[in-house]
N, C-alpha and C positions, 0 to 999 in steps of 0.2 A: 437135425430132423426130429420132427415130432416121435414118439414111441407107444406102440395100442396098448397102451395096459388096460392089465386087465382089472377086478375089481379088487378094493383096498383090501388089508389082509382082516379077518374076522376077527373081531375085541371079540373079550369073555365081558361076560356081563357081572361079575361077582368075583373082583379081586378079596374079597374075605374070604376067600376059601380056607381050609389048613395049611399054615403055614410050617417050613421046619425048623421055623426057629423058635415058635410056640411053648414057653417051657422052657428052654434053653435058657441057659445065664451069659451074657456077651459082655464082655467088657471094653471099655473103647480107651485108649492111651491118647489122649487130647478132642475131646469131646464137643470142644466148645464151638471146633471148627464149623463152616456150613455144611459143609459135606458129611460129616463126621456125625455132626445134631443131627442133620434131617435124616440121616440111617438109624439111626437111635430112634427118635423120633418113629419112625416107621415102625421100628422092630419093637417097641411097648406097646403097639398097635397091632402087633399081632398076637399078643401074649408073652413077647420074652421079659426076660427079668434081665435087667440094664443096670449097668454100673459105669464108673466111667471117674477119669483123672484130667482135671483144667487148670493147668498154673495159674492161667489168669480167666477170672471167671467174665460172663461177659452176658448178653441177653438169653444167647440160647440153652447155654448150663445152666444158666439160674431157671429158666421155661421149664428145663428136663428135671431138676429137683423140682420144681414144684406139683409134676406126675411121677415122684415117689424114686425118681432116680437117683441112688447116691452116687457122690461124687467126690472124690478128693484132690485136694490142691498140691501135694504132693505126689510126685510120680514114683512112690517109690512100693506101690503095690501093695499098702496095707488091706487095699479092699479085693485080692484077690484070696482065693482059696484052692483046692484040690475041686473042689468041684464046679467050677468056674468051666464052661464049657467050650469058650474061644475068647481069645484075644484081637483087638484088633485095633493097630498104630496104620497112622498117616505114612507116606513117603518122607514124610521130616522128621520121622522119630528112628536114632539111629540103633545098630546094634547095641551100643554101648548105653542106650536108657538104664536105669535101673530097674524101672519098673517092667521093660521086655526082659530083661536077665531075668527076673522075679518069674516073671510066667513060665520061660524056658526051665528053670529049673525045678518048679513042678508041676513038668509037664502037660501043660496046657497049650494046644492049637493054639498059632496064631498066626495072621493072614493082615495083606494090606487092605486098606480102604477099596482099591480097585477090586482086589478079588470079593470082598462083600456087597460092592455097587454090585457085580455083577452075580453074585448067587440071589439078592433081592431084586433084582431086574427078572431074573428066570421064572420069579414067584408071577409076573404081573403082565400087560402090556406095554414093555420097554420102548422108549423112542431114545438112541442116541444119537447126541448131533454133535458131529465129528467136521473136524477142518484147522486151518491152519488159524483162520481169520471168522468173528463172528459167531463161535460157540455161546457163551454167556449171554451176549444181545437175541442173539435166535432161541436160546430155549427158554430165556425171561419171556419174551414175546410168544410164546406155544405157552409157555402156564399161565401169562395172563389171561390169554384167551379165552385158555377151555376153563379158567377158575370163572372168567366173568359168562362163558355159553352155560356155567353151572353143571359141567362137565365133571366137578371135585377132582381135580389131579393129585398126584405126587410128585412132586418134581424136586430137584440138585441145582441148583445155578451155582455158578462160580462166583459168586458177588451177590453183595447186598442188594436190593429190589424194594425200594421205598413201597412200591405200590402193590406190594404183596408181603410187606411186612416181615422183609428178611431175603433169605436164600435158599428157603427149603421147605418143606410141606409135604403133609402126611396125609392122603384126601384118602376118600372111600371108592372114588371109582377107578378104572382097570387101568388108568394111564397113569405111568411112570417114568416124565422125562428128564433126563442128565445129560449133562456136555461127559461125549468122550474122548480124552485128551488122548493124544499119539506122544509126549513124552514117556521115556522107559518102556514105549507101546502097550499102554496103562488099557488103553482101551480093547486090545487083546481078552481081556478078563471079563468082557460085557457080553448079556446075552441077549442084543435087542429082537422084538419083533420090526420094527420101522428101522432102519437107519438113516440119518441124514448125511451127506457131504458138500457140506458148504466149498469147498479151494481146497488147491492143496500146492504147497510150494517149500521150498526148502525152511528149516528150522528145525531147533533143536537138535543140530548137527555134533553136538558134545558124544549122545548116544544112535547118531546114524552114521554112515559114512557119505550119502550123497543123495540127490531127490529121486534115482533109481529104490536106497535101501525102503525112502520115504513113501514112494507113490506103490512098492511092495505089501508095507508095513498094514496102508490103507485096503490093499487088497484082501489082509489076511482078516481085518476086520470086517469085512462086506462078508468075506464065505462063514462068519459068523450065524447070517441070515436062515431060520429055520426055512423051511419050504415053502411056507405061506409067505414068507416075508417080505419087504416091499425098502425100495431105497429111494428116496428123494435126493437128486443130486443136481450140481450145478451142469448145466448142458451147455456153459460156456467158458467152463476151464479146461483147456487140455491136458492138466495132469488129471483131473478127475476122470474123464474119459478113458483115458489110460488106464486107471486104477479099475474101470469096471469092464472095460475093454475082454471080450470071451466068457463073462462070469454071468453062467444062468442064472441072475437073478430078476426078479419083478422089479420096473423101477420107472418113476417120472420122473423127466428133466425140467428143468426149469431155467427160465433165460429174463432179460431186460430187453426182451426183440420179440418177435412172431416165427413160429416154427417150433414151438416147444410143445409139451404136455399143458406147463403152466405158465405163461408171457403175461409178462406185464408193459404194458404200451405206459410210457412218461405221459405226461399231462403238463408238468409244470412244478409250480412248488405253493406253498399256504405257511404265512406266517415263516418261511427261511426253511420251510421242510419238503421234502419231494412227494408228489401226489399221482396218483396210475390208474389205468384202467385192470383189472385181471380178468384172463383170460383161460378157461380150461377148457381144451380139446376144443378150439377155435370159438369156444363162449361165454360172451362175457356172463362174468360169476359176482365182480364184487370192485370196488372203488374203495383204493388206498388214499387217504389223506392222514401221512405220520404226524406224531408229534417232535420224532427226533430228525435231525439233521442227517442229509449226506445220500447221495446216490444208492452206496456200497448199504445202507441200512434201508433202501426198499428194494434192495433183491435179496435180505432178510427176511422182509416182512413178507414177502411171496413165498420162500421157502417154508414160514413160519406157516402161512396160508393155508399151505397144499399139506400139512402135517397136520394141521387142526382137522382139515375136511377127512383125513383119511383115519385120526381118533372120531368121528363121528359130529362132526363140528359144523351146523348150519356158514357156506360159506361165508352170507351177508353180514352174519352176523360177528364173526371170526375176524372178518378184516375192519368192521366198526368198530371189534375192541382192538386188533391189532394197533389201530388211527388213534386208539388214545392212549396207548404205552407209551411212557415219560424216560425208560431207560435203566441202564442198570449204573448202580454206583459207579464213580470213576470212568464212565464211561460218557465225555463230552460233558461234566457233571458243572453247572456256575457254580461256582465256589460264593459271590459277589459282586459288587460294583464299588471301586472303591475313587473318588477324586475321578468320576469319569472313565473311570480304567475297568474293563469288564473282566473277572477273573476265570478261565476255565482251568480242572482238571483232566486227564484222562490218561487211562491204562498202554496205550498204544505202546507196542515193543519192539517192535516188527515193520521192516521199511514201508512194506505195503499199507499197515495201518498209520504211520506216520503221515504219509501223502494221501490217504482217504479222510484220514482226521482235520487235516490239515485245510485241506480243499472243502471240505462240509462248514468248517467255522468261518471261513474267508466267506461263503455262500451265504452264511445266516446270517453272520453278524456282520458284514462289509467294514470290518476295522480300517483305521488311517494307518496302522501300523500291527501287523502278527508279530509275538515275538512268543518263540517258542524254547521253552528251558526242558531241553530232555536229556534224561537222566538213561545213557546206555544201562543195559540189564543183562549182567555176565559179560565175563572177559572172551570167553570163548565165540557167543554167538554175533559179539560186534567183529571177533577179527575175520570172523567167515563173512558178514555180510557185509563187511566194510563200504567195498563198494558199493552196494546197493543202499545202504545208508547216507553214503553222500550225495546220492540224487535226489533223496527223500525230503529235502524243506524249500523247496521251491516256491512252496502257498507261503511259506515264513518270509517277511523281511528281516529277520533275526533269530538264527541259533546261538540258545548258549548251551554248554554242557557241562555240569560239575561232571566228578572223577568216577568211573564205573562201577555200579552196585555192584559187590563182592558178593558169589552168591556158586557155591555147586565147585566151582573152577578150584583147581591144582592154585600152589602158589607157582609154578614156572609159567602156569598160563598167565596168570595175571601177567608176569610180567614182558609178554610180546605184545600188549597193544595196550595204548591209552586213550582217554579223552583228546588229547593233545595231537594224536593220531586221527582220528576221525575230524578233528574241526578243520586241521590240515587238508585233508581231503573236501571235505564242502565247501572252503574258499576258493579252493584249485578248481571247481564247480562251478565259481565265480557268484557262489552265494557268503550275505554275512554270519558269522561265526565267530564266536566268543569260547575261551575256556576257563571257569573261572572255578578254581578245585572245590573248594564249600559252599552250604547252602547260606549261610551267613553273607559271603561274597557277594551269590547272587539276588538277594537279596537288598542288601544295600545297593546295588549297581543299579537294581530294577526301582527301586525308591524316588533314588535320585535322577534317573535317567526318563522313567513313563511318562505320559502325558492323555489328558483326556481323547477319546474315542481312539487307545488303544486299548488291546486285545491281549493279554498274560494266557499263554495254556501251560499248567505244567503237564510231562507227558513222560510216562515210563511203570515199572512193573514194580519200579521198587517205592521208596518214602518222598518221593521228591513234591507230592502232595503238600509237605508240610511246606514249602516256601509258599505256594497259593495259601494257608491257611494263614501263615506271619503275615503276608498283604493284606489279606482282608481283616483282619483281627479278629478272627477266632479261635 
């Protein structure tokens, strides 16, 4: 059912106000990252004095040296001092760094990335967009927007964004959008004025116990919301509803039907991509025509929609540029065309995004054959979703799966499930399936085996990009 909201929450007009980190010396323990630059990034932007450690130097460390931030390639803390006023490391940096020992021992703060997302979210007009499925694709598509309405955001993505020249950005005006992750309930630490909720379903089950602890977890980040606050969420997930289910907040729903706040009625599709009518409070506002594939990415681009109009976003114009977002890296990315054989990448990790990925490339591309090489990601979160993973390649005429990215997991977890375990299971699905432990394997198998007007996607969270990169020769 539709919900009256009432009007969007009030933007400040002059995110330059004083800042408290103005002054402040911050130092960053792997810098180079996106998330990690574009807080740096930001924070030289308001006056802090920036420092910062990159083993491997890369675009956005060399950007940040070149506005006067030193950086060392060593992590072993030469560039820290007593006066050094915080520290602050990734979730990948562990106790045992050298250069967090360095800090701790003269007594310097220091705080994860999550907690400074969210003390610099507090400074500004925070939009986080929170969900299981579709954080990076939805808030790439909200910065492209309001950067092409000439809005000047700030924005975090989780991936690179060809068409914004990275993953992060330092703008002058009062919006500030970042995906907020519910791993370690990272997103606990954010102080949005907007929140979004795309889905919510089980994952990341390593640090939850069940989609009770999960659809909790989401709760606790909604009573986040200051007073004025406003929540865009999906009005066609029953865990989301749940999640917001008693909690006085302001909020629009949003659906792929009529009966919402924001509906988006199908039309069709243009060039293998889906096209809509949008609809706010039963009026039409604005016509979707994507550039990216697949159902599940235009009840993105609605979400993305109804978050531009409510930073202050003519809608016509919001979903023009929503229409010409090309996507975020790894995500549905051609890799090539090699002998006829079309090559995709993509991120998917997750059963749900398997079978949305899967069913958008079959749509766009109508291959004579899908053969999908996914690379499972963690021992832990394939033997929780096992089942639900071998329902997931149904759009594939061919699963193959080398051996499981080691990543987080115990070694006794490792050793209750394999590859060999799961392809088990999707043959007994009565789908085909292959297990072939290296990429080298899959690789020669894929060589010798492809044929023109098929379809290559590699799909997974970890490296398994490089076999699309050996195919195409680059």
């Amino acid at each position: 059912m539709p919900t009256n909201m009432s009007s969007s929450p009030e933007l400040r007009t002059d995110s330059r106000s004083p800042s408290r980190f103005a002054g402040q010396r911050v130092h960053f323990i792997g810098i180079g990252g996106s998330g990690m630059s574009g807080l740096a990034r930001m924070l030289v932007d308001t006056g802090a004095i920036v420092t910062g450690s990159e083993p491997r130097p890369n675009t956005p460390s060399l950007e940040l040296g070149k506005r006067g931030v030193k950086i060392s390639r060593d992590q072993m803390g030469e560039l820290l001092t007593r006066s050094t006023d915080l520290v602050v490391r990734t979730a990948a940096v562990p106790d045992s760094n050298q250069e967090f020992i360095a800090a701790k021992k003269l007594g310097i703060p220091t705080i994860k990335y999550a907690e400074l997302l969210g003390q610099v979210m507090a400074e500004r007009n925070g939009v986080a967009v929170a969900g299981t499925h579709g954080k990076s694709t939805t808030t790439a598509m909200i910065s492209y927007a309001l950067v092409t309405c000439q809005l000047d955001p700030s924005f975090v993505v989780g991936g690179t964004v060809p068409q914004l020249g990275g993953g992060s950005r330092s703008g002058l005006g009062p919006a500030f959008i970042a995906e907020a992750c519910e791993f370690d309930r990272s997103f606990h630490n954010l102080r949005p004025k907007i929140a979004v909720l795309l889905n919510v379903e089980e994952d990341h089950l390593d640090c939850y116990k069940n989609i009770d602890e999960i659809v909790e977890s989401f709760r606790t980040f909604i009573r986040l919301l200051p007073d004025d606050g406003l929540v865009i969420a999906n009005g066609q997930d029953a865990r989301v509803q749940q999640a917001l289910a008693g909690l006085a907040v302001k909020r629009e729903l949003v659906g792929l039907s009529d009966g919402f706040d924001w509906s988006t009625r199908e039309t069709g599709h243009k060039n293998g991509c889906p096209t809509g009518d949008v609809y706010h409070n039963d009026k039409h506002v604005a016509t979707l025509e994507l550039s990216v594939a697949g159902r599940h990415n235009l009840y993105n681009a609605t979400m993305a929609l109804a978050v531009c109009v409510a930073c202050g976003a003519d809608a016509t114009e919001a979903a023009a540029a929503i229409s010409q977002f090309v996507g975020v890296d790894r995500r549905m990315t051609e890799m090539g065309v090699v002998d006829g054989v079309t090559v995709v990448d993509d991120y998917g990790h997750h059963p749900t995004e398997i079978r949305a990925t899967l069913a958008a490339l079959r749509e766009k591309y109508n291959p004579k054959r899908l053969i999908c090489v996914f690379q499972p990601h963690q021992h832990s979160r394939t033997r929780f979703l096992l089942d639900d993973f071998a329902v997931s390649f149904k759009h594939a005429d061919l699963a193959i799966l080398p051996d499981i990215y080691f990543v987080r997991d115990s070694e006794s977890e490792r050793q209750m499930v394999s590859s060999e375990d799961l392809v088990e299971k999707i043959k007994n699905n009565g789908q085909k399936a292959l297990h072939l432990a290296t990429f080298p394997e899959i690789t020669q198998h894929l060589k010798q085996n492809i044929r023109p007007g098929d379809l290559v996607v590699t799909m997974g969270a970890g490296n398994v990009w490089e076999i699309g990169r050996d195919l195409v020769g680059n």
